[in-house]
Backbone as numpy.savetxt, mean C-alpha at the origin, in Angstrom:
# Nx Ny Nz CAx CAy CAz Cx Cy Cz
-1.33 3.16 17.55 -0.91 2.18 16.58 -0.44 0.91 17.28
-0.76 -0.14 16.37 -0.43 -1.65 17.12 0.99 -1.58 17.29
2.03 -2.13 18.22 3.38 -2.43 18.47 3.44 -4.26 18.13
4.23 -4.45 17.57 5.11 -5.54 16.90 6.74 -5.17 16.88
7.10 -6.11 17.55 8.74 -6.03 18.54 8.99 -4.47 18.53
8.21 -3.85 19.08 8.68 -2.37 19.52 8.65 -1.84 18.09
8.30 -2.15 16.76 7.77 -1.39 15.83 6.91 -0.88 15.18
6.31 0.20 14.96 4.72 0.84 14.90 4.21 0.12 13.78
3.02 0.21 13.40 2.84 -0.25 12.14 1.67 0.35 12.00
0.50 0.00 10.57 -0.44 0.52 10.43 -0.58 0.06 9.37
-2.30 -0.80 9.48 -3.23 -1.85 8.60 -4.28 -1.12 7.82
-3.45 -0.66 6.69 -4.79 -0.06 5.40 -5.53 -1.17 5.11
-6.87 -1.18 5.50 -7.85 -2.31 4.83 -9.18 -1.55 4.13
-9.89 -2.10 3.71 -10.50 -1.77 2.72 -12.19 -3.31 2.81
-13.07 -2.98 3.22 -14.26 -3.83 3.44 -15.12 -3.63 2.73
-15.46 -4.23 1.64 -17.09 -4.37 0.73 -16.80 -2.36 0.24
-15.76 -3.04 -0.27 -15.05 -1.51 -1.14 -15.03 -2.07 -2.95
-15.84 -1.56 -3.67 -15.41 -1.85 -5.10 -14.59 -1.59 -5.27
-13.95 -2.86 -6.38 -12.42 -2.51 -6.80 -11.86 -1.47 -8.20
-12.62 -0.26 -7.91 -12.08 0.93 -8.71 -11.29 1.40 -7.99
-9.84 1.54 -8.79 -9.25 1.80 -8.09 -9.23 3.31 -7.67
-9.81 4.30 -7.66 -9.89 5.58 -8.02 -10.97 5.96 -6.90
-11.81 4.76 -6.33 -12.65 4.92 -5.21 -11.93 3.93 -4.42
-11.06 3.68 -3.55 -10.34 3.19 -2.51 -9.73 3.76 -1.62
-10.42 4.04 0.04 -10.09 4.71 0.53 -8.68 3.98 1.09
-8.91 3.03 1.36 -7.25 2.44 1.77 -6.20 2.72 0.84
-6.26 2.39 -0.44 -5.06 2.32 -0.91 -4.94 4.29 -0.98
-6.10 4.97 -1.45 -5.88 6.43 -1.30 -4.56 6.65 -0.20
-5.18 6.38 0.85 -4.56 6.42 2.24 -3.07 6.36 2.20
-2.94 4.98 2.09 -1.81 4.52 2.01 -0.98 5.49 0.75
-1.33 5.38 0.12 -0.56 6.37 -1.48 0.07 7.55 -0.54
-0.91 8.28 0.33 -0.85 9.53 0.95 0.43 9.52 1.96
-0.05 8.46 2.75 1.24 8.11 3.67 2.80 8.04 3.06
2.66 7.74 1.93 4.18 6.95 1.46 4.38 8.35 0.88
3.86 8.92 0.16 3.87 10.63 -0.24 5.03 11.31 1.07
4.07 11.09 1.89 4.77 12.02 3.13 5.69 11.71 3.87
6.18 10.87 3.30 7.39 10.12 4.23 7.08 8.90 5.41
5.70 8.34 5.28 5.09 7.73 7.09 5.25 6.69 6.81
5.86 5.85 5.53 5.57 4.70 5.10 7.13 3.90 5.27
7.28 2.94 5.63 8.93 2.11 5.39 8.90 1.40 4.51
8.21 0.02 4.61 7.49 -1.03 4.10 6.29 -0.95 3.61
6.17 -1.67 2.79 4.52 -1.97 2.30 4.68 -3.88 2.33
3.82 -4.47 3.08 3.98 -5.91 3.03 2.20 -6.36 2.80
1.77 -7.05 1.55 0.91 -7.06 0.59 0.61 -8.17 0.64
-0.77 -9.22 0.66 -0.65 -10.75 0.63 -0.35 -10.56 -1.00
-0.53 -9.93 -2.28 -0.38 -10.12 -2.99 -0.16 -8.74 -4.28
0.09 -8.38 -5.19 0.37 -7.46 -6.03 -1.27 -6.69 -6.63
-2.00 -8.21 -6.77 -3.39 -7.97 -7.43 -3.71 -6.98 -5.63
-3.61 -7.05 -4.64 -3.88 -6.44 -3.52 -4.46 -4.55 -3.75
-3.34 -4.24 -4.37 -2.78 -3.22 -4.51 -3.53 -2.48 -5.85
-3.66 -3.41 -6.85 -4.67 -3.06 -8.14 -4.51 -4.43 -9.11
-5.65 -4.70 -9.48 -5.34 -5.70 -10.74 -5.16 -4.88 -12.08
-5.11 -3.51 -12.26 -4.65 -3.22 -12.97 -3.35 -2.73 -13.48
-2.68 -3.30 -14.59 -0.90 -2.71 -14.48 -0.66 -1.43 -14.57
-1.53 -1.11 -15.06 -0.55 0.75 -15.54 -0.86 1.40 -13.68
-1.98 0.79 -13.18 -1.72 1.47 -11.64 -1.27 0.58 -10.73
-1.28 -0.19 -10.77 0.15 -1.15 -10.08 1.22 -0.46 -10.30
1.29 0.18 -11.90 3.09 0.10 -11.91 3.19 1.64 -11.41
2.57 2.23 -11.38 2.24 3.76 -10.91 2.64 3.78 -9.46
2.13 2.63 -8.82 2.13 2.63 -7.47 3.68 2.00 -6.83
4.28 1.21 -7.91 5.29 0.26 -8.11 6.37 1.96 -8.11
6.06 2.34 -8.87 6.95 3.13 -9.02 7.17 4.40 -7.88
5.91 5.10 -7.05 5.93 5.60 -6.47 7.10 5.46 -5.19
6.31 3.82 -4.68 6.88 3.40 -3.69 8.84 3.13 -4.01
8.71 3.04 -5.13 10.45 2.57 -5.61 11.36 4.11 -5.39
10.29 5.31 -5.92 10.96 6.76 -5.85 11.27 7.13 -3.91
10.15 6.82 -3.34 10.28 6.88 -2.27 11.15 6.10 -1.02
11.69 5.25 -2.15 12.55 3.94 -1.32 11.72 2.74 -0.29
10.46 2.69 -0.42 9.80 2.06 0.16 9.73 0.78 -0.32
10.27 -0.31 0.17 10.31 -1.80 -0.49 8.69 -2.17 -0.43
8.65 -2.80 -1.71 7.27 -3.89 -1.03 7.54 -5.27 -1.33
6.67 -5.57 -0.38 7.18 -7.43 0.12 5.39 -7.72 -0.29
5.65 -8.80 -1.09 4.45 -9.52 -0.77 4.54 -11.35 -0.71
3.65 -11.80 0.28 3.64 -13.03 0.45 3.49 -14.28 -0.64
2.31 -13.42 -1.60 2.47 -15.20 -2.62 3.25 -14.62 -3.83
């Protein structure tokens, strides 16, 4: 994993991936990680990132909130 000031991190991306959200292996991924405890942060250029749809945005909104995982996004 990449180091940034001595902290691990790890870049879910997603390339010429349709945006169903239900076929996304990144955000799958990521969902999985924060499940298991591997996740701290989630830092997002944006909310639509994550899903343009609300009921799984807020699904995911909520996951990450049960898990204590902040998310930050830039715009």
């Amino acid at each position: 994993m990449p180091l940034v000031q001595d902290v691990a991190h790890k870049v879910y991306m997603e390339i010429n991936v349709k945006t169903i959200d239900s076929d996304r292996p990144g955000l799958s991924q990521l969902i999985a990680d924060i499940e298991a405890g591997l996740v701290n942060k989630v830092i997002c250029h944006s909310a639509e990132r994550i899903s343009r749809n609300p009921v799984e945005l807020g699904k995911f909104m909520h996951l990450a909130n049960q898990k204590n995982v902040p998310l930050v996004f830039a715009e």
